[in-house]
C-alpha positions as CSV (number, residue, x, y, z in Angstrom):
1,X,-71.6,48.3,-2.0
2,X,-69.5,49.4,0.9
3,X,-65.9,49.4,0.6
4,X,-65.2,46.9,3.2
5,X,-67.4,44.8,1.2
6,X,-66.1,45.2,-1.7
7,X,-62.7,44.6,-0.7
8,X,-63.8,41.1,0.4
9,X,-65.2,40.5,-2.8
10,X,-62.3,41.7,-4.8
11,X,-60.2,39.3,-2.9
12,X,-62.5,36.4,-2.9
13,X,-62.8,37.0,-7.1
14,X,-58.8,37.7,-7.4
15,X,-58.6,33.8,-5.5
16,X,-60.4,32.4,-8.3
17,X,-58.3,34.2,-10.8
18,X,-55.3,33.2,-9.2
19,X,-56.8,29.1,-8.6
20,X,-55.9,29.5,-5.3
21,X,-59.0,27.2,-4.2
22,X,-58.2,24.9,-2.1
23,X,-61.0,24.5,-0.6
24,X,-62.7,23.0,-3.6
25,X,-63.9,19.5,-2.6
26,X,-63.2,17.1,-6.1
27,X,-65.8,14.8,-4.7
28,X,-69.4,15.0,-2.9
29,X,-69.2,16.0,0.6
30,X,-68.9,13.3,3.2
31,X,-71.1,15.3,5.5
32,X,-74.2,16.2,2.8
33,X,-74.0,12.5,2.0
34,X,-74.3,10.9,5.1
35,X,-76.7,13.4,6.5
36,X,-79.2,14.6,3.4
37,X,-82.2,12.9,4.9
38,X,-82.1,14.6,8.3
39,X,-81.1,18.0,6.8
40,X,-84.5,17.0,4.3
41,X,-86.4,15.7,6.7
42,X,-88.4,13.4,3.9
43,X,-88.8,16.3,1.2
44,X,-88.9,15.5,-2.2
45,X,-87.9,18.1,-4.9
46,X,-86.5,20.3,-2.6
47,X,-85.2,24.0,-3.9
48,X,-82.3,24.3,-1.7
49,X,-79.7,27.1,-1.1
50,X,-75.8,26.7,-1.1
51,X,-74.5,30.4,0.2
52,X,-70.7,30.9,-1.4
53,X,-71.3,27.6,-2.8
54,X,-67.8,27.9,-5.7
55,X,-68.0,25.2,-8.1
56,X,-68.8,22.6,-5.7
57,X,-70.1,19.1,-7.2
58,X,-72.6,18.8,-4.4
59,X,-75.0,20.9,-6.4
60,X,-75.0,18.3,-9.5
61,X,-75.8,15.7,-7.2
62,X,-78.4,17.7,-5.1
63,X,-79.6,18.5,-8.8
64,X,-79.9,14.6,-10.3
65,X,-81.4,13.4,-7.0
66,X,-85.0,15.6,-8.1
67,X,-83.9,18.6,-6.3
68,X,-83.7,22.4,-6.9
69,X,-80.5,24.0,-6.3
70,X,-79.8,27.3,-5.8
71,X,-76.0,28.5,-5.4
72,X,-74.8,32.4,-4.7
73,X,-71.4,33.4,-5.6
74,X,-68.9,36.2,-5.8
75,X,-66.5,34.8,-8.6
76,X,-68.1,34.8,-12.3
77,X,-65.3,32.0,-12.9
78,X,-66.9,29.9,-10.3
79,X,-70.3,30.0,-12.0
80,X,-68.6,29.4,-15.6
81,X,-66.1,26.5,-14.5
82,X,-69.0,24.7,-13.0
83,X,-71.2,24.1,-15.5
84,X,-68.2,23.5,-17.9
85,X,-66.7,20.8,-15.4
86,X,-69.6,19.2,-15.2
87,X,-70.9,19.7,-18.9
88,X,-74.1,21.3,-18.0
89,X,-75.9,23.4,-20.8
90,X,-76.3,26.8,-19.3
91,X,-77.8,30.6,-19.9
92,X,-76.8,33.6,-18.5
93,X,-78.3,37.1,-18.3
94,X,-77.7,40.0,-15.9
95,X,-79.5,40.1,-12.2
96,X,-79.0,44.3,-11.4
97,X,-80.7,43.2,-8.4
98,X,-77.4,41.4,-7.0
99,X,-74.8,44.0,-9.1
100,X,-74.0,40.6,-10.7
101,X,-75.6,38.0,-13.0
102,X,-77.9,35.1,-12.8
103,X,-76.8,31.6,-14.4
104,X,-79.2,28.8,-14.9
105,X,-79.0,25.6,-16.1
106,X,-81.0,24.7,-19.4
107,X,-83.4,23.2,-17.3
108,X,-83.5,25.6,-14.5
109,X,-82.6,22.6,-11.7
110,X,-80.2,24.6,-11.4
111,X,-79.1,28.2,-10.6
112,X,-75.9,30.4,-9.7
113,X,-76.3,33.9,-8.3
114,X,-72.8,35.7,-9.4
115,X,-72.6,39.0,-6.8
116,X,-72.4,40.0,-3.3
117,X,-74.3,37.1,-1.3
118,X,-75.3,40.1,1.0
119,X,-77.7,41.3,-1.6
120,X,-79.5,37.8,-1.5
121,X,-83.3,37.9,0.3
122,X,-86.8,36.2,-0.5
123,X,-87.0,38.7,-3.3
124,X,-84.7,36.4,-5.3
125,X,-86.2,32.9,-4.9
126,X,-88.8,32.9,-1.9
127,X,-88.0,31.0,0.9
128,X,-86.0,27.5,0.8
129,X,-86.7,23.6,2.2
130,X,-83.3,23.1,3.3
131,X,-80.2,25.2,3.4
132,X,-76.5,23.4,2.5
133,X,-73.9,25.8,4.5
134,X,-70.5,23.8,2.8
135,X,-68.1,25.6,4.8
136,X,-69.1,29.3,4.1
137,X,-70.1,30.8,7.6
138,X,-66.4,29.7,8.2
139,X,-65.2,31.6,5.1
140,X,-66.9,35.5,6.2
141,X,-65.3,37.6,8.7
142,X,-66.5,37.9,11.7
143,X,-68.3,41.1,11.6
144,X,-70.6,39.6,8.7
145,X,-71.9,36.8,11.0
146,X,-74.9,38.0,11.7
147,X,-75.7,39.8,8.6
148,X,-75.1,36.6,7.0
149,X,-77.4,34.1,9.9
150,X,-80.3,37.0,9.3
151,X,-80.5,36.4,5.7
152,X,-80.5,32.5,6.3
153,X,-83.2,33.2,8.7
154,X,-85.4,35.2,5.9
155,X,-85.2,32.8,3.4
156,X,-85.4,29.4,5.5
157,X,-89.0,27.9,6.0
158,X,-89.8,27.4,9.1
159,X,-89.9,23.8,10.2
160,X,-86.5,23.5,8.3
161,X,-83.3,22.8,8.4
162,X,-79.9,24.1,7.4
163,X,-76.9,21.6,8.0
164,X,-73.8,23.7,8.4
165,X,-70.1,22.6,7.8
166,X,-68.0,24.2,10.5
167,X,-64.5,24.1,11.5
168,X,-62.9,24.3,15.0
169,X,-59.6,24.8,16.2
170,X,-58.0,27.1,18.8
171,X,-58.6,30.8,17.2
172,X,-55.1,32.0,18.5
173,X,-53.3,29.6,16.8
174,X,-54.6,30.9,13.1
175,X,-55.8,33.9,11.4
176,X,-58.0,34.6,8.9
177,X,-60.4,32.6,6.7
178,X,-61.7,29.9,7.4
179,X,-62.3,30.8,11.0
180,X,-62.6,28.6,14.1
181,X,-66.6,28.3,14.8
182,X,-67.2,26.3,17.8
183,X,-70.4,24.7,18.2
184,X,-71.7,27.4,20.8
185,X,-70.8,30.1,18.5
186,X,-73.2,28.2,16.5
187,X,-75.9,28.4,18.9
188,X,-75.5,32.2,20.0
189,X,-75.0,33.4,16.6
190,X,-78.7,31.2,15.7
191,X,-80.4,32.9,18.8
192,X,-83.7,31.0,20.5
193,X,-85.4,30.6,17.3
194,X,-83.1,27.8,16.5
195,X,-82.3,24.3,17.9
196,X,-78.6,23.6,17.2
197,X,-77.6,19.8,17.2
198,X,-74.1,18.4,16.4
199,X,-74.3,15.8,14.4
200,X,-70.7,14.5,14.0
201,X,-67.3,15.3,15.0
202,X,-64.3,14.2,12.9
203,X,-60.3,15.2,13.3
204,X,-59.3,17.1,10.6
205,X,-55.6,16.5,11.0
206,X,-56.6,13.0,10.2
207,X,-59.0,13.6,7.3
208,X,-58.2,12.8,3.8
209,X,-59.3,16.1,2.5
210,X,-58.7,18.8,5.6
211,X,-55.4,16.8,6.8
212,X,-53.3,18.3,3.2
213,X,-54.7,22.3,3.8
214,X,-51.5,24.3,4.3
215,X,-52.7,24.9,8.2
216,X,-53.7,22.3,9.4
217,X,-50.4,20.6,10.6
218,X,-50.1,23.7,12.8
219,X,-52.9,23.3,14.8
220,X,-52.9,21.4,18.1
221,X,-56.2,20.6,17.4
222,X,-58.6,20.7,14.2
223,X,-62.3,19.5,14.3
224,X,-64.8,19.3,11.2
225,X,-68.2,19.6,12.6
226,X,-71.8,18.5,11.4
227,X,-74.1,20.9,12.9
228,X,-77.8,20.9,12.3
229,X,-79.6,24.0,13.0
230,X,-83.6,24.0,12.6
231,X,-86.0,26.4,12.3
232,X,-88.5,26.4,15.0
């Protein structure tokens, strides 16, 4: 692992340490909700992917609606607090192939790869029905971007869809993660094998959940987008 790498990774494990997680959602995501069919197009028992995906809840529910859910994860704590929190039976055993190790519901509906998520390819699990992006192209730096859309790409079937939480705000007026990623970021980043749709548009100065992060009252503006991006 490069250094650069691993610094990122050191920090994003010493956040969990520290609970310093604010951006843990305590309920379902409004977004995945509402838009679950369009991002699944009809599929039933999907296996779906959830890149940086924490400890989030949406994986449970993905998980008792039929589907397979796949998360990948930096933090070990992440992995562990999940399946506690949500009193799933779990195994765990080492995965070399990520420097990390591989957590799996009793099951197998459901599975956490702990390690660097830049490690991730179709050798791991093949190639996905849907791909649930809760806020984590926001969370990389900007020099992983396309690292990170190029291994969405390999592991997305075509035809399908990923549905990407994104956030958007003037870029001077903040640094660091989460980043501002406008919708035409979006697109370039996604290239012409991609159609990139916005699906919604909320204020996030306004929200319930985004309206109590630290920065948000210092933004003149702060938008929550829905953004659809399919596979051609």
């Amino acid at each position: 692992m490069a250094d650069a790498s691993s610094e990122r990774l050191d920090g994003w494990i010493g956040a969990w340490e520290r609970n310093s997680t604010r951006w843990h959602m305590p309920n379902v995501n409004c977004f995945l909700e509402e838009f679950l069919d369009v991002l699944l197009a009809g599929q039933k028992a999907a296996k779906i992917l959830v890149p940086l995906c924490g400890k989030t809840i949406d994986m449970k529910w993905l998980a008792d609606l039929g589907h397979t859910v796949i998360g990948v994860d930096g933090a070990e704590k992440a992995a562990t607090e999940f399946f506690t929190e949500q009193n799933i039976a779990y195994k765990v055993e080492p995965c070399d192939a990520i420097q990390g190790t591989l957590y799996c519901s009793m099951d197998n509906k459901i599975r956490i790869y702990v390690g660097d998520f830049f490690k991730f390819n179709q050798d791991f699990e093949g190639q996905f029905d849907a791909i649930w992006d809760r806020a984590s192209l926001v969370a990389i730096d900007e020099s992983d971007r396309l690292q990170y859309v190029n291994i969405i790409n390999s592991v997305l079937k075509p035809g399908c869809h990923c549905l990407i939480e994104a956030m958007d705000f003037i870029p001077s007026e903040k640094s660091g993660s989460p980043h501002a990623i406008p919708l035409e970021c979006v697109r370039e980043l996604f290239g012409n094998d991609y159609n990139v749709k916005l699906l919604k548009c909320i204020n996030g100065q306004e929200d319930g959940f985004y309206s109590l992060v630290p920065f948000a009252p210092l933004l003149s503006r702060f938008h929550i987008n829905a953004i659809l991006v399919s596979k051609l």
